[in-house]
N, C-alpha and C positions, 0 to 999 in steps of 0.2 A: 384797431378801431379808434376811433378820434369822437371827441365830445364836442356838441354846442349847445348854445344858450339857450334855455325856454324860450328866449325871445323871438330868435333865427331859427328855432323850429317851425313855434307856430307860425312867423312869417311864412317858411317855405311851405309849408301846408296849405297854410288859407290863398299864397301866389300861384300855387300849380296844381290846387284843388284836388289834393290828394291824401288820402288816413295818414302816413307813416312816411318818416323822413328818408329813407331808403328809395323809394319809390320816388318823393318829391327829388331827391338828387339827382335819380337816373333819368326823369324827366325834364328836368334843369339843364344835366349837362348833356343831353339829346339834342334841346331843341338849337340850343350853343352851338354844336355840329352842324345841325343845318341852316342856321344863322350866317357861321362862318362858310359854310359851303358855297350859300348862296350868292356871297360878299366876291368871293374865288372866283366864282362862276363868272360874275357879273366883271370885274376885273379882266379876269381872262378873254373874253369876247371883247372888251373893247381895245384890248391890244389886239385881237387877232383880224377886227375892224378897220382900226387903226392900221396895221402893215398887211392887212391883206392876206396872213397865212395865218401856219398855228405855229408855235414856239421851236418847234421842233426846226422845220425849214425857217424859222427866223435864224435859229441857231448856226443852222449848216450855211446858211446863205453869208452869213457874219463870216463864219470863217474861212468861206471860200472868198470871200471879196464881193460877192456876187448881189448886195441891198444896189439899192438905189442911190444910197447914203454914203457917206463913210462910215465903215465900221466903227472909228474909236474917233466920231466925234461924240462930246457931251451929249446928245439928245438919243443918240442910239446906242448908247453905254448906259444910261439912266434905263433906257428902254428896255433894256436886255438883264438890266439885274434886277430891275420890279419886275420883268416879266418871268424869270426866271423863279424868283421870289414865291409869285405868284402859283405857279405850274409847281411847284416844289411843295408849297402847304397845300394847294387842292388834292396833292395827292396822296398825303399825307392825312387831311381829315377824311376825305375816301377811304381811308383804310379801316376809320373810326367807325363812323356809320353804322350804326346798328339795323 
């Protein structure tokens, strides 16, 4: 167990409007999840916008040769490790999600 401040209790109480600090944290670090989720989400569609698939065929396409682009220029190397990035922490808070 870990201790905080009178201060930063009752802040977290009176911010998420709830009796007991336990409860204010599981809702804090909830809503954080679907914060970040949302961010992911929002992320990930516009790369999939953006090249037209989902990460997965961006992947396979990279390594077959087969974008439009060259694979290892700068903008589709940028591309593929934020998008990766990307695809890697969504599914990751996914697993969080209560």
């Amino acid at each position: 167990m870990f201790a905080v401040s009178p201060k930063l209790g009752e802040f977290l109480t009176k911010v998420t409007q709830t009796p007991d600090l336990e409860t204010a944290f599981w809702r804090i670090f909830n809503e954080y999840v679907e914060m970040k989720l949302a961010a992911l989400r929002d992320s990930n569609e516009n790369y999939e916008r953006k090249w037209g698939m989902t990460f997965d065929e961006f992947a396979r396409k990279s390594k077959d040769g087969a974008l439009k682009e060259d694979a290892y220029s700068w903008n589709v190397e940028q591309d593929f490790w934020g998008w990766e990035q990307t695809v890697t922490l969504l599914n990751h808070y996914e697993s969080l999600a209560v």
